[in-house]
Wavefront OBJ file of the C-alpha trace (Angstrom):
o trace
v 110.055 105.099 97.551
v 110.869 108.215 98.719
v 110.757 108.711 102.506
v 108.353 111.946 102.580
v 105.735 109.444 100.785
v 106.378 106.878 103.413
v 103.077 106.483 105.586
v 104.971 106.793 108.689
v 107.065 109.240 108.250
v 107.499 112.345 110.525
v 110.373 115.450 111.066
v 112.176 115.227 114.580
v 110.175 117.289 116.781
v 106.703 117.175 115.542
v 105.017 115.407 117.938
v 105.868 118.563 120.321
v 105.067 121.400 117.403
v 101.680 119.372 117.219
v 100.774 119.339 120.792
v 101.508 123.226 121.030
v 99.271 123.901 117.812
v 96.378 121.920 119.451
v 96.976 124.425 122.804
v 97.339 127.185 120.797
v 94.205 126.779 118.539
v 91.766 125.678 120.844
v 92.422 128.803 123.060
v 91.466 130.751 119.443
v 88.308 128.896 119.264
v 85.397 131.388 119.657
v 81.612 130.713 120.051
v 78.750 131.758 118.457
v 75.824 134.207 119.882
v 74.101 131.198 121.221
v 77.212 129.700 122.808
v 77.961 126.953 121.026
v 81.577 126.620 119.604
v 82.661 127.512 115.961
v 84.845 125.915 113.523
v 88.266 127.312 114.421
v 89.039 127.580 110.589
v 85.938 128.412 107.953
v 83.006 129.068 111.013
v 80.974 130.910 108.435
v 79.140 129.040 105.576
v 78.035 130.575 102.986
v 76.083 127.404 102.010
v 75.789 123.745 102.291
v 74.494 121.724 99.434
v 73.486 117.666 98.160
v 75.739 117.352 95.102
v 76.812 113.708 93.461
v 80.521 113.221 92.272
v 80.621 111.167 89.072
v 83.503 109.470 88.229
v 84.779 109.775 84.773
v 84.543 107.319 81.967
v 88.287 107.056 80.762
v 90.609 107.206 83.638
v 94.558 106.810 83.218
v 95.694 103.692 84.322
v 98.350 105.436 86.872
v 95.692 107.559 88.711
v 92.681 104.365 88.645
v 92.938 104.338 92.696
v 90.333 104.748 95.615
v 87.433 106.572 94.617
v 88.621 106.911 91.042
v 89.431 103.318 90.289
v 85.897 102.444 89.407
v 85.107 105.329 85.946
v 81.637 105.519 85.520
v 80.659 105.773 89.083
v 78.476 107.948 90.911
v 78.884 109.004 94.553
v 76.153 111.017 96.934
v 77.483 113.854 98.402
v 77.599 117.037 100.530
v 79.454 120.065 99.901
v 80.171 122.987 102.294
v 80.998 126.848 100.599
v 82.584 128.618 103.599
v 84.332 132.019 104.420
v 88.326 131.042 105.620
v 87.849 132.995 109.349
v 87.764 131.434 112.207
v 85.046 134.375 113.573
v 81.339 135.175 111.634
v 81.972 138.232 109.661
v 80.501 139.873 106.926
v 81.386 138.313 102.954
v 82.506 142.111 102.558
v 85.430 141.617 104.474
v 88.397 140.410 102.244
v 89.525 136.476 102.665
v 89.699 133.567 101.128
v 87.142 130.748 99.997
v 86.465 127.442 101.069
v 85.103 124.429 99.370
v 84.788 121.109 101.909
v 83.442 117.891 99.570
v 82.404 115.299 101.136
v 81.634 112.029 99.213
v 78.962 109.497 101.447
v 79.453 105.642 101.651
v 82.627 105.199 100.469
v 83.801 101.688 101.706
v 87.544 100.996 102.270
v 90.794 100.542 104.539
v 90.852 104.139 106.108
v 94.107 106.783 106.013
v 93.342 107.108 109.440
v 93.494 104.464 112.429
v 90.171 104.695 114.040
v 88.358 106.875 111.674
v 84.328 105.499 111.615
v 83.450 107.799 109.391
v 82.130 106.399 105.857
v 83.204 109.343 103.799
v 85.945 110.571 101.363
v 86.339 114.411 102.174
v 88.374 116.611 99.751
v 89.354 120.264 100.945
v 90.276 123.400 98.851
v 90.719 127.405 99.237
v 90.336 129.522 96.180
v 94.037 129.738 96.534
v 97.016 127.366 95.032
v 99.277 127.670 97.722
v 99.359 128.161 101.884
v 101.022 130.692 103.391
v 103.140 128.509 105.789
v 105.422 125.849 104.244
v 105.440 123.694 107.042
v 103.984 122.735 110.728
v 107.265 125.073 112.746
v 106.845 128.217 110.675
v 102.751 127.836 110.960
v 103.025 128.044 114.904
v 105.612 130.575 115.237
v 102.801 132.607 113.335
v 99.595 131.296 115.308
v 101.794 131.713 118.536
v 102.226 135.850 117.746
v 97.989 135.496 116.913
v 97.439 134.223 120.291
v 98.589 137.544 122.240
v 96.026 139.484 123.521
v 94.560 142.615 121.688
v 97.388 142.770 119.278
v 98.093 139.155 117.987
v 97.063 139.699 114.908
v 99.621 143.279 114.344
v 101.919 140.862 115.867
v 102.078 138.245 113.362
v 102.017 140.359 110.856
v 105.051 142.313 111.978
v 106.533 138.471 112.855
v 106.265 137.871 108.662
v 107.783 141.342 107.861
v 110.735 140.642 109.531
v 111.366 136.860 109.511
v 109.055 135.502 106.669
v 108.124 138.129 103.332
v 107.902 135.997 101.120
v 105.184 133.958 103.552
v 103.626 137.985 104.165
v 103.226 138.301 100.686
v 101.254 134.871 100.286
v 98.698 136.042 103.335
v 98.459 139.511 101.918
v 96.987 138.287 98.546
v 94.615 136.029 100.255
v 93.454 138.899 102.492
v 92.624 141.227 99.602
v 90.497 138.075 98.063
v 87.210 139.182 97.228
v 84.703 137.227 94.846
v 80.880 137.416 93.529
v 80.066 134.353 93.538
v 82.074 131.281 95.039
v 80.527 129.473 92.367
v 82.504 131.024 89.684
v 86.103 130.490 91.342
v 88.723 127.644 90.824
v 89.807 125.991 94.591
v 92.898 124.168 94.958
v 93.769 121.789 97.406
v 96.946 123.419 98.374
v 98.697 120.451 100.385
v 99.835 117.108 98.810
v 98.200 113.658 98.623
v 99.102 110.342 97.968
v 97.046 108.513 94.543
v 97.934 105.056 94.640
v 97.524 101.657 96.249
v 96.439 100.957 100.112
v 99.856 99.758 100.873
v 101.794 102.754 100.162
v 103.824 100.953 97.599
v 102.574 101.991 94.218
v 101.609 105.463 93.231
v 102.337 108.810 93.499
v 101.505 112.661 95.328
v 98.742 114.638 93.396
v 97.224 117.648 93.941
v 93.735 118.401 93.384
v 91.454 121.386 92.279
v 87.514 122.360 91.338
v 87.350 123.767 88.460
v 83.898 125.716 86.968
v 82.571 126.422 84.037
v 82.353 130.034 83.860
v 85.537 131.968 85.669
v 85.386 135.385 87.834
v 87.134 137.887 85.350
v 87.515 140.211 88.238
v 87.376 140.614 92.135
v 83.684 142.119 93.465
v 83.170 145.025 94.329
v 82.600 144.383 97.865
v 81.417 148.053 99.214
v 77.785 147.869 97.687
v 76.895 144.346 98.918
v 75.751 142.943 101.442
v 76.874 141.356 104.594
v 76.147 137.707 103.306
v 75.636 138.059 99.607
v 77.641 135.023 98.904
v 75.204 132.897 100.319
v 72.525 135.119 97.898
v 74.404 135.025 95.087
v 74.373 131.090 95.451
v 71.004 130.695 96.359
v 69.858 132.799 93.267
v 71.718 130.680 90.966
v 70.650 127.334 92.351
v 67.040 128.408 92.552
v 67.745 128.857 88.171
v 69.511 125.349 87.155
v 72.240 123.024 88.527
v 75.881 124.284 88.790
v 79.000 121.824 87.654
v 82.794 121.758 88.536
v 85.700 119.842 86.954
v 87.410 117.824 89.999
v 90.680 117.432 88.662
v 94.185 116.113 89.549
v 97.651 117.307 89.011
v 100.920 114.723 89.201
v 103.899 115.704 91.131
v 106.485 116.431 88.484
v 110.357 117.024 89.365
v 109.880 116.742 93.443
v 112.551 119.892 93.659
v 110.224 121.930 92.266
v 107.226 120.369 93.456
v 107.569 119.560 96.940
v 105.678 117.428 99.485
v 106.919 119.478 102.510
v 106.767 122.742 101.745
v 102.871 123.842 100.805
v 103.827 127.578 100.305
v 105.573 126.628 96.859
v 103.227 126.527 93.956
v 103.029 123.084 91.789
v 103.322 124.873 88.328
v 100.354 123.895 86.221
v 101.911 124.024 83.026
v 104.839 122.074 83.804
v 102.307 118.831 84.788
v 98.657 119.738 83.651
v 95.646 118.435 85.777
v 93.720 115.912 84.426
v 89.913 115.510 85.146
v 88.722 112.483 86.680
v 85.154 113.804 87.983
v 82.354 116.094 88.043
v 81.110 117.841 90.769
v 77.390 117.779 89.754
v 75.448 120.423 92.716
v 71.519 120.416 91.597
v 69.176 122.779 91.547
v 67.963 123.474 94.552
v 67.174 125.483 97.478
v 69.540 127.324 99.971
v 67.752 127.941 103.522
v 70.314 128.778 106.512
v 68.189 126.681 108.920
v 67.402 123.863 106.872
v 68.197 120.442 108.255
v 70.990 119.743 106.008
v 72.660 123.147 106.982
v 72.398 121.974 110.697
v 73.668 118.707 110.069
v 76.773 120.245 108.023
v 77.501 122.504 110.766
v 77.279 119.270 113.554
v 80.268 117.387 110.781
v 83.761 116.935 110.921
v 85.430 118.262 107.102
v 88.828 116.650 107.561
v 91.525 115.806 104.998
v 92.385 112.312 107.092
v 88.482 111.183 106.466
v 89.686 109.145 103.020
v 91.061 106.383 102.184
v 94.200 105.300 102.108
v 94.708 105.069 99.036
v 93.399 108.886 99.269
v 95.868 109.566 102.266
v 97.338 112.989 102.961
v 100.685 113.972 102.333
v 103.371 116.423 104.124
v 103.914 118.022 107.734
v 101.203 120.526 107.285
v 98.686 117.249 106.786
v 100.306 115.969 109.171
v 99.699 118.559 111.672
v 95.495 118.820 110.151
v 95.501 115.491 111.732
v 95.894 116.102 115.102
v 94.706 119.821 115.261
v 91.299 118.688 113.424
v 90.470 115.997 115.506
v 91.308 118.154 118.335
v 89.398 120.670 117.765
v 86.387 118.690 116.829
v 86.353 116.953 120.055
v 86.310 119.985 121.736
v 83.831 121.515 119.730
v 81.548 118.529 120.835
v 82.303 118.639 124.723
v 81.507 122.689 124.381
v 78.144 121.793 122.827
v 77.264 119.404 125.371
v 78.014 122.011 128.113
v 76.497 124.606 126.126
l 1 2 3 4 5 6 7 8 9 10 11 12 13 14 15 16 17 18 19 20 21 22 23 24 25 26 27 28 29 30 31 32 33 34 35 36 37 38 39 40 41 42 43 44 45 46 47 48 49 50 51 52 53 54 55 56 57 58 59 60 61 62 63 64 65 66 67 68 69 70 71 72 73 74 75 76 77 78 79 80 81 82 83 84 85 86 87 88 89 90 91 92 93 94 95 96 97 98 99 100 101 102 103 104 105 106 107 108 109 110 111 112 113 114 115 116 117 118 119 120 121 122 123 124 125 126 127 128 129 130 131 132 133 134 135 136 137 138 139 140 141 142 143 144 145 146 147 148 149 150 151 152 153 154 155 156 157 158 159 160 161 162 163 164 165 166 167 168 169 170 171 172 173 174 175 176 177 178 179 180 181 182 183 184 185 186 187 188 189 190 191 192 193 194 195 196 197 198 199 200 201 202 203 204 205 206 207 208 209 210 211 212 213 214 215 216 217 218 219 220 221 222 223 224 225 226 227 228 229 230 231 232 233 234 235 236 237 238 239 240 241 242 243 244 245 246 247 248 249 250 251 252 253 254 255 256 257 258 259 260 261 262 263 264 265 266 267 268 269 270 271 272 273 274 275 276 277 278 279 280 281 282 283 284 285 286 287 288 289 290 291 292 293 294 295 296 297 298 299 300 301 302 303 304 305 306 307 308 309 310 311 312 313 314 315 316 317 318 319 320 321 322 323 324 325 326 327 328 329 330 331 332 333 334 335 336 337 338
């Protein structure tokens, strides 16, 4: 097996690059009008929604694992549309999409020692690729964000010089705009293991949501309003249910399709994703302060709730681990002293 697929395995010097990211982010974490902390990544939803995931009928034999290694199966579950910012800002301003999924009951060994939580959670942006390859070049970046007044001019200028090709990634999700984040495709971006429990069979997949009907072209952002996306979601819910094709793609030739480097795209023709599910979200109604918007915003959306069979791959996943749980934790403690 190869190491970077080994369950264990870690890059000399993480553990440090971790514990600064954790420092670094929590000191970006703002709060909301009423006090109370925000999500330090995707604090503004644009809705949250009861959806079921049904497993397809006909599943390759290779990729019959975890969730997917029962076809025909339906799972309850709740997903979260969200703006990418880490501050509440109008769905005019340019960024990318989120899309959290988070399957209920699911029973199983967990990826992550300690983890309570009964859930399979699958996270995408409405973009293929991050802009940071790996945990080192992602702080070097959120360390230049974390000077005052000017961090963001800073980190910019930090990519000019040292990392284009990373600047060029962050500029086109910047100048993201969309009508309707029920017509875009969301990939998951980082890598994730598809096989058994023990680590021993299987192989790293990517995922993506796929709909139906596909943006042709970006919105036109200057005569909407501040949260249309949340309008433009609501009005089509109120009308009929709206579907997505969960699919999967296979790593191909690991040189071009790396584990540890998330900046380089996995090229969809060269291995074509498969569908395994359907992301079924009913018709329904979208109120801000409903219940189930209040208890999305109290949850934890992490890549490490899953499975191990499910288990996330690569430094960057690595590093979600301990900056998610970090964060969420102190989200908690601020609420309670709120």
């Amino acid at each position: 097996m190869q190491q970077e697929l080994r369950p264990d395995f870690s890059l000399p010097g993480e553990d440090k690059i971790f514990k600064e990211m954790i420092k670094l982010t929590i000191n970006m974490m703002e709060e909301s009008q009423n006090g109370c902390p925000l999500r330090v990544q995707h604090a503004k939803a644009a809705a949250c929604l009861t959806a079921s995931f049904e497993i397809a009928s006909e599943i390759p034999a290779d990729l019959q694992h975890g969730v997917f290694s029962q076809p025909g199966t339906t799972f309850e579950a709740l997903v979260r549309f969200s703006t990418a910012q880490g501050t509440i800002e109008p769905d005019t301003e340019p960024t990318a999409r989120g899309l959290a999924i988070k399957l209920l009951a699911v029973e199983g060994a967990r990826a992550m020692d300690g983890d309570t939580e009964q859930s399979q959670d699958f996270l995408f942006v409405d973009h293929p690729v991050f802009p940071f390859p790996n945990p080192k070049e992602y702080k070097e970046v959120i360390k230049c964000k974390n000077f005052p007044l000017v961090g963001n001019l800073f980190a910019l200028a930090h990519l000019l010089v040292f990392d284009p090709d990373q600047l060029k990634i962050v500029q086109e999700i910047r100048n993201k705009t969309v009508a309707n984040p029920l017509h875009i495709t969301y990939w998951s971006g980082s890598p994730y293991w598809l096989g058994n429990a023990a680590g021993t069979s299987g192989q790293a997949v990517k995922y993506s949501a796929v709909p139906p009907i596909i943006e042709k072209k970006p919105a036109d952002s200057k005569k909407r309003s501040d949260d249309y996306l949340r309008k433009a979601i609501a009005e089509q819910l109120a009308q009929g249910e709206v579907v997505f094709d969960f699919k999967v793609q296979r790593q191909g030739d690991p040189a071009k399709m790396p584990i540890e480097d998330t900046s380089v795209y996995w090229d969809e023709q060269d291995t074509v994703p498969v569908k395994l599910a359907t992301l079924r979200i009913k018709k329904q109604s979208v109120n801000e302060n409903s219940d189930l918007e209040k208890r999305c915003e109290d949850m934890s959306f992490n890549p490490w709730h899953a499975l191990k069979e499910h288990r996330p791959l690569g430094g960057i996943n690595r590093l979600r681990k301990a900056v998610y749980e970090a964060s969420f934790s102190e989200r908690e403690q601020r609420k309670k002293s709120a």
